[in-house]
C-alpha positions, 0 to 999 in steps of 0.5 A, spaced: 648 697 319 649 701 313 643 705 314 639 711 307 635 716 307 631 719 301 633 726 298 627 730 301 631 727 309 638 729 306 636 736 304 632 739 310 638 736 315 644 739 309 639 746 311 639 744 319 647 743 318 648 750 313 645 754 319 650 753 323 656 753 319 660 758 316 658 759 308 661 754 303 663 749 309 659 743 308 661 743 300 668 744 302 667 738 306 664 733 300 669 737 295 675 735 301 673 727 300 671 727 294 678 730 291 682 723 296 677 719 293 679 721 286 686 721 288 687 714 291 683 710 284 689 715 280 694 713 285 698 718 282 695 724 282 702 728 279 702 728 272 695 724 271 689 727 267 683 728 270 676 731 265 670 733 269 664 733 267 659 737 271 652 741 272 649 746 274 648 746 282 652 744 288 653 737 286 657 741 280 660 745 285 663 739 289 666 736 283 669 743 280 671 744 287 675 737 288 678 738 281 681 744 283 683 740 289 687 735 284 690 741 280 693 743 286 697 737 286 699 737 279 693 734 275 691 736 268 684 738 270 679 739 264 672 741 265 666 740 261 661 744 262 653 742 261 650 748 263 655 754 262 650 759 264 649 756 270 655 752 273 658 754 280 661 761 281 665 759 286 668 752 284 669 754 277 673 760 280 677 755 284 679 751 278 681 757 274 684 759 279 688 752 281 690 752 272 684 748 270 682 747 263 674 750 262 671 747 256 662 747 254 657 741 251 651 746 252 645 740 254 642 744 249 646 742 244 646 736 240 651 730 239 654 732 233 656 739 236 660 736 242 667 739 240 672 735 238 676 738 244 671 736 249 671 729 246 679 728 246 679 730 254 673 725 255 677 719 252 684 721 253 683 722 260 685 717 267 679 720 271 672 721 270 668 725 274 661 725 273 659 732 276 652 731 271 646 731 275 646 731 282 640 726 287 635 731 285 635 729 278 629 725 275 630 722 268 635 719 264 641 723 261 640 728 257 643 726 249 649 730 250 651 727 257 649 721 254 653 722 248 660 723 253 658 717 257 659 713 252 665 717 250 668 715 257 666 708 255 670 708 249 676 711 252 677 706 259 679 712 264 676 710 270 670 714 272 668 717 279 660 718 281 659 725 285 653 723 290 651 718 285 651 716 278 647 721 273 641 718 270 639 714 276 633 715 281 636 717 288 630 715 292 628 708 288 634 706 284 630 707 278 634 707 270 629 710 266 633 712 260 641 712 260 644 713 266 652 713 267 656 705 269 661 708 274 667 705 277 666 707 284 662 712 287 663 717 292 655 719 297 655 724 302 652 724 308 648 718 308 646 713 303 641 714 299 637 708 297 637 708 290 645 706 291 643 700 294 637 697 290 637 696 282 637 698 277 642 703 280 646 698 285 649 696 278 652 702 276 655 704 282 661 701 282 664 701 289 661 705 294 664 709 298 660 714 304 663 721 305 660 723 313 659 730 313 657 732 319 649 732 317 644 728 322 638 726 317 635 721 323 631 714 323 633 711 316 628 710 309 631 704 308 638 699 312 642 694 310 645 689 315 652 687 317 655 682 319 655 684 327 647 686 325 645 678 323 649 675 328 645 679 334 640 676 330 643 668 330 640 663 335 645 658 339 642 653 343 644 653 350 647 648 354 639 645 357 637 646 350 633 640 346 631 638 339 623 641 340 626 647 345 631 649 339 624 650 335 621 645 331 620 648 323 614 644 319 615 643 311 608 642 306 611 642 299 613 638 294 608 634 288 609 629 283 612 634 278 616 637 283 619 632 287 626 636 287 623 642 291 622 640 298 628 636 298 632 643 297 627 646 303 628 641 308 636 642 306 635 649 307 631 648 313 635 643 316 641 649 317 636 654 319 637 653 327 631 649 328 632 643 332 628 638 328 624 639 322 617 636 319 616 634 313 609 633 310 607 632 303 608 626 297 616 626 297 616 624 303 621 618 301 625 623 297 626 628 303 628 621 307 633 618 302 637 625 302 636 627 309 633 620 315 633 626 320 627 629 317 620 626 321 616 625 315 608 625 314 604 624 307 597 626 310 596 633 312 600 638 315 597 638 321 597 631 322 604 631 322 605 634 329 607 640 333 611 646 330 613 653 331 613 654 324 610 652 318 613 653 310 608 652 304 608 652 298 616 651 294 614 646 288 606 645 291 603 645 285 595 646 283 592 640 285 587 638 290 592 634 294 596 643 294 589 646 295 588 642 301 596 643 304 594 650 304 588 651 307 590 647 312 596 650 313 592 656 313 588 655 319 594 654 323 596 660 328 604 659 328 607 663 323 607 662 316 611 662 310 609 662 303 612 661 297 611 660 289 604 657 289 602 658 295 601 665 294 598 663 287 592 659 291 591 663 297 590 670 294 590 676 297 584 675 301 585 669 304 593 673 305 590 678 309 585 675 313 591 672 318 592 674 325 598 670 326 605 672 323 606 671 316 612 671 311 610 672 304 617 671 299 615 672 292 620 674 285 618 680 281 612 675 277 609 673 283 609 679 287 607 683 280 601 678 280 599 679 287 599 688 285 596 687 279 601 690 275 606 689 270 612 684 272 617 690 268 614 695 273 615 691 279 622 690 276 624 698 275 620 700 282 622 694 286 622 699 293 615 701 292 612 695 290 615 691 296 612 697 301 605 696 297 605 688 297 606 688 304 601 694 305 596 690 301 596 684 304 598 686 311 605 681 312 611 681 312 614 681 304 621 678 303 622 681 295 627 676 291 631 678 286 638 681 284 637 685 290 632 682 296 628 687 299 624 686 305 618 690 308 613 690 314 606 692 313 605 699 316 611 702 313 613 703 320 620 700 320 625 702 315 625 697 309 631 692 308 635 691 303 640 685 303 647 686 300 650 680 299 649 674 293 652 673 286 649 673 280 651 665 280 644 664 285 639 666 280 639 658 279 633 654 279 631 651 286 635 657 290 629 660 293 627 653 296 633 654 300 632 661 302 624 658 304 627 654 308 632 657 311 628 662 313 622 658 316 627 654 320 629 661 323 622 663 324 620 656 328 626 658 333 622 664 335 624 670 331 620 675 328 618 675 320 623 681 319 629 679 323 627 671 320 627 674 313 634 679 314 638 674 316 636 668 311 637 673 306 643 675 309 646 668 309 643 665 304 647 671 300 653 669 303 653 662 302 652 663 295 658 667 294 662 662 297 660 655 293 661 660 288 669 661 290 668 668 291 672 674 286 670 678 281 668 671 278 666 665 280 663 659 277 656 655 276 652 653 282 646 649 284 641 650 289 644 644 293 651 648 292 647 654 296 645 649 303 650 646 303 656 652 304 650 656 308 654 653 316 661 656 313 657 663 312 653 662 319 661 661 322 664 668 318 658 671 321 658 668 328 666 670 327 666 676 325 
């Protein structure tokens, strides 16, 4: 499990860690690995030219460091100063020392007054390092930071992150003006929970963990891995029958949506549940694609027993939606809502309920449950998923380009997932997902666990109907539920 701790974490055991090593151990440790990451993307380190770019504190300490470390090697290192008052003695004096180019773009500069010198390294080099800013900084870059940012843009050399990408919110993932787009990046110690959620995620380029001896304790934020989710799958034993196995109850569907409970059935059906029920008006369309599913046309509870109820993919707003709801609600199973569901319930009616329940909205719904600017959710999504599950006292299962999940309470660490391709933003996929996830509650896992790994596989089945790479191609929704049993054996296997 990859596991990411906020900065205020990260700082208190760098400090427990610092006691009790000799001075200037730990940043020769980051500087040590940063200086092999560096070397591995060049491939060659002899002859290769390097710029680094680099501010004040020990993040600029662990970037001078690592470039004297590459200059030892036979790199041509220049390095760019942004804060020449304030660089650090004791890297700047490495790299001098190794025959290190030194060379300043004062932050308090404008553009225009960025030497030409400065620029010709920037663009002319084959490695990059941003050294800018470290996990502390608030804000987009500075105008000269900026300026150089994009200079490395238009020359193409490779650009290597120290700790993150400058410009980025280390503990939320938030862009609030330029930031750098990396190829890769090098963190110390730990995770840091913007590396992992957007905005910042997408300018981070492969991400790489450096250990250095610090030991933060519980974790901020997780993500789970294969062996993690499939801990998390149920295999029916050998007495097992289709009702033991979890029987998951589908209420969706309307005139005008006659698709989305075809999609959650599908979903559901490949979730580990042994039968799935299915009430609502499209019961003959549930049927023509799937005559396993036991189908009814009155209200949920008239549909039989279940372990788990999913409610609101393509429900509507009608009187025939208002009464599945209200009937679903009065249930004491665990619940799943989805898209109108959310809507019509409201937040009272959300929180009033004793037993488990999963709420998975997009950034909109989740916005209009807040109250707040669907923009604001989209720039903060690790607040508003705390928040919303704060709010309404159930599990939240944030979609989006990356999927947050978070218990009321804010016991547990959040989770991110960290699978899925921009190919499953297509209409119809978060029925799947509902479905999916529902079926795995009926088989008796917890909201959280049931969320994590439908996520999980939900991400991985779209990566492979996609055709994986860098690339891809379209998919629909179908394409999703129908690769989800190939990701349920890769992670089963390991």
């Amino acid at each position: 499990m990859r596991t990411a701790h906020r900065v205020e974490t990260v700082r208190a055991a760098e400090t427990r860690l610092m006691d009790r090593l000799p001075d200037g151990a730990l940043m020769a440790r980051a500087a040590t690995g940063l200086a092999t990451a560096a070397a591995e993307l060049l491939g060659r380190v002899y002859g290769s030219r390097v710029c680094l770019l680099v501010g004040s504190g020990d993040n600029g300490g662990d970037t001078l460091h690592a470039g004297a470390a590459l200059a030892r090697r036979g790199a041509g290192v220049s390095a760019v100063l942004l804060s020449p008052g304030r660089a650090h003695a004791g890297g700047l004096a490495a790299l001098r020392a190794a025959g290190g180019l030194v060379l300043e773009a004062p932050e308090a500069a404008g553009e225009s007054e960025v030497p030409g010198e400065v620029t010709r390294r920037v663009r002319e080099a084959d490695l990059v390092l941003d050294g800018i800013v470290g996990i502390g900084g608030k804000g987009g870059l500075r105008p000269v930071a900026a300026r150089l940012a994009r200079t490395a843009y238009e020359g193409r050399p490779a650009i290597l992150a120290v700790d993150l990408p400058s410009g980025i919110d280390a503990d939320s993932g938030e862009v609030n003006g330029d930031a750098v787009r990396a190829d890769a990046t090098v963190t110390f110690g730990t995770y840091k929970p913007g590396l992992l959620i957007d905005p910042g995620r997408e300018h981070v380029g492969a991400l790489r963990l450096v250990p250095i001896g610090i030991e933060p304790g519980a974790p901020d934020l997780e993500a789970l891995q294969y062996a993690d989710v499939a801990a998390l799958l149920p295999v029916p034993g050998v007495e097992s029958d289709k009702y033991r196995r979890g029987v998951v109850g589908i209420a969706a569907g309307s005139t005008r949506y006659p698709g989305a409970p075809v999609l959650a059935v599908t979903g559901a059906l490949r979730g580990g549940a042994g039968a799935v029920r299915y009430a609502g008006p499209a019961a003959d369309a549930v049927t023509a694609r799937h005559p396993e599913t036991l189908v009814s046309s009155g209200l949920p509870s008239e549909a039989g027993r279940v372990q788990a109820w999913v409610v609101g993919p393509g429900l509507g707003d009608g009187d025939e939606a208002r009464a599945a709801l209200d009937d679903v609600l009065a249930t004491d199973v665990p619940l799943l809502m989805d898209a109108d569901a959310l809507s019509l319930a409201g937040p009272d009616r959300i929180c009033a309920r004793t037993a488990p329940t999963l709420l998975t909205p997009h950034a909109g719904e989740a916005a209009r449950l807040l109250g707040a600017d669907r923009a604001d959710v989209e720039a903060r999504r690790l607040d508003a998923v705390r928040a919303l599950a704060d709010r309404l006292g159930a599990t939240v299962l944030l979609k989006g380009s990356t999927t947050l999940i978070a218990d009321p309470g804010g016991t547990s660490p959040v989770r991110v997932n960290a699978t899925g391709t921009s190919w499953l933003a297509t209409a119809g996929a978060g029925d799947v997902l509902s479905g999916l996830a529902g079926s795995l509650l009926a088989t008796g896992l917890p909201p959280r666990e049931a969320a994590s790994a439908a996520a999980h596989l939900h991400g991985l089945a779209a990566r492979r109907a996609a055709g994986g790479g860098r690339g891809g191609a379209p998919i629909t929704a179908y394409d999703v539920a129908e690769a989800i049993p190939g990701a349920w054996r890769d992670v089963r296997e390991g």
